[in-house]
N, C-alpha and C positions, 0 to 999 in steps of 0.2 A: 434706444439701441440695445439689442440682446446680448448680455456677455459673452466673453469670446471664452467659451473652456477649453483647458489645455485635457490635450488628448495624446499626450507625450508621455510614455513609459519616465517616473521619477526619478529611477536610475538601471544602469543597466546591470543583468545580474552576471557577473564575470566568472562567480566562483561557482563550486557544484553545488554547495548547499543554497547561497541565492536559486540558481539556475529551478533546483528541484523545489524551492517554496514557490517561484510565480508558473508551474509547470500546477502545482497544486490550486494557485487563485484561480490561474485559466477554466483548467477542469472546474474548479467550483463556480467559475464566471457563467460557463456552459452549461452546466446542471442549472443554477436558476433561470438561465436566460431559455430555459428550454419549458422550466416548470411555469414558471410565473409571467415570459414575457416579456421587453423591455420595461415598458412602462411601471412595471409594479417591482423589478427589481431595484436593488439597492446594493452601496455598498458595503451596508451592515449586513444585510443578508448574505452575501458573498462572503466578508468576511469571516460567519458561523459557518458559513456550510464548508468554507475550507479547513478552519477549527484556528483561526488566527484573532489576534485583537483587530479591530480597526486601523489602529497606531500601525501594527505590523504592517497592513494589509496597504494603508498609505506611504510608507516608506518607498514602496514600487512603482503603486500607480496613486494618481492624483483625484481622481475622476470614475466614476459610472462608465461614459466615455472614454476616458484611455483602457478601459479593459473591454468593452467593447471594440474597442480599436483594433487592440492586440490576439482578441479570439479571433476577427476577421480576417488579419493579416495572417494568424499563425495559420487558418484552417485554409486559407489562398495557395499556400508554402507549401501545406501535404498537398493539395490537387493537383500545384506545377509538380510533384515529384511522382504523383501518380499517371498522369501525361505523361512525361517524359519516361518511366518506365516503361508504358506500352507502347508508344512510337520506335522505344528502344528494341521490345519484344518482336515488331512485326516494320521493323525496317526496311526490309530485302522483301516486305509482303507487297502484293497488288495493291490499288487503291481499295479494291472493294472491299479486302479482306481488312483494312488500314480502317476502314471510315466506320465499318461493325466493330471494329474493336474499340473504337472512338466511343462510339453511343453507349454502348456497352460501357465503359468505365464510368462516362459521366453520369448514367442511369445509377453506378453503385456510388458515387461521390455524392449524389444528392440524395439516397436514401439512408446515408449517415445524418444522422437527426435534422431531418427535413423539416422541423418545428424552426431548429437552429437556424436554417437555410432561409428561412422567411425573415427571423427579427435580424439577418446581417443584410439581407437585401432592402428591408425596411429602413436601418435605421445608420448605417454607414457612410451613406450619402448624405444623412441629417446632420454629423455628426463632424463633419469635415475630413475623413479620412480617404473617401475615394480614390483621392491619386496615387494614394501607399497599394490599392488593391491593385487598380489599373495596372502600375509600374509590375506589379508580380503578373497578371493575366497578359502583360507583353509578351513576357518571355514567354507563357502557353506559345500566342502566336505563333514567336519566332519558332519555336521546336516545330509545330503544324507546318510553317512554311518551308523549315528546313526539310522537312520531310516530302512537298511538293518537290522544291527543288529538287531533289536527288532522282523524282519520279515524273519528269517536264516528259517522259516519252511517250505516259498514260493521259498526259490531261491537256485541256485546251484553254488554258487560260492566261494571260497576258502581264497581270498586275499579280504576281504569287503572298505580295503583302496582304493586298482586297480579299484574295482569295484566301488565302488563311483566316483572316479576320472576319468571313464568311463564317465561312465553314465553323472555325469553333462555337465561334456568336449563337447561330442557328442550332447545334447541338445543344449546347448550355441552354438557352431556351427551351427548349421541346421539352428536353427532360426536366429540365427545371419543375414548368408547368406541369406536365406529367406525374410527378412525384408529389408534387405539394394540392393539384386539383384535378387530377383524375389520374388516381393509385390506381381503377378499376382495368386501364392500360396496359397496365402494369404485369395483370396475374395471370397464369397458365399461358393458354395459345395466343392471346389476345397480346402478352408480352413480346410474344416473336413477330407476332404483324405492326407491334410499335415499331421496331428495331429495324426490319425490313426497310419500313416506310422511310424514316429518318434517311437511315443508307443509302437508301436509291434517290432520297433528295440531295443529297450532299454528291454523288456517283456523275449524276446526270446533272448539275451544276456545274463539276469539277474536268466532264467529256462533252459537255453542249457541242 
């Protein structure tokens, strides 16, 4: 039977100077995890590259795993806040205008180190943490959905939870792929007929 690793932050950092050393592991968790890869990282490596002993660096986290955990959860936390930004942005907007600005954000959320993007999609479900992402990619949902809601006069759909949970599903996708295996999508004019595309699927989904 495979041991069960704890993937449970050691302790929580309450004060500012805690706060600013595991804000340092992180960042050094994501510099290796970008350079070398799950597999070949470590947490002695982590440890140097954030300029800490081991001892120190266990005091926080226990585990390879809990800092993986916690890069995945923290880098979940900016995208809810980067969602929720631009839904905030284009509130009072149409759907069309709403669902470009959708693909458009998530196209720049996963070309923040899209190396990163692969070893958390890789290795977080291996790891046992999924339900800590799930639980934050609700709320995406729910902001999506709140945002149907408010605009039940542009769309024809019946279940606005399904449809939420569409719609972002499908976006996170696209670009996902996009970004990690055909960047070529991505550059000059070929970028606005990505964005097009996605939009008018999500558009004509959303007014079937």
């Amino acid at each position: 039977m495979p041991r069960k690793v704890d993937t449970n932050p050691r302790k929580q950092a309450s004060q500012e100077r805690s706060r600013l050393t595991v804000d340092v592991i992180l960042e050094a968790t994501t510099r290796v995890l970008i350079k070398d890869g799950y597999d070949r990282a470590s947490t002695n490596k982590i440890a140097s590259e954030a300029g800490l002993s081991i001892g120190s660096l266990y005091q926080y986290f226990p585990s390879k795993e809990a800092l993986v955990a916690a890069v995945s959860e923290r880098h979940s936390r900016e995208v809810l806040q980067l969602i929720r930004g631009t839904l905030e942005k284009v509130a009072t907007s149409p759907i069309e205008m709403a669902a470009r600005e959708l693909v458009s954000v998530a196209i720049d959320a996963h070309r923040v180190n899209p190396k990163l993007h692969q070893v958390l999609a890789e290795e977080v479900p291996r790891i046992g943490r999924l339900k800590n992402v799930e639980a934050i990619n609700h709320n995406v949902y729910q902001l999506v959905e709140g945002y149907l809601d408010a605009h039940r006069d542009e769309i024809n759909v019946a279940d606005l939870d399904i449809a939420a949970f569409i719609c972002f599903t499908a976006v996170d996708a696209l670009t996902h792929a996009a970004v990690l295996r055909r960047p070529d999508m991505l550059t000059n004019e070929r970028a606005e007929i990505f964005v097009n595309g996605v939009t008018n699927l999500v558009v004509r989904y959303l007014k079937k």
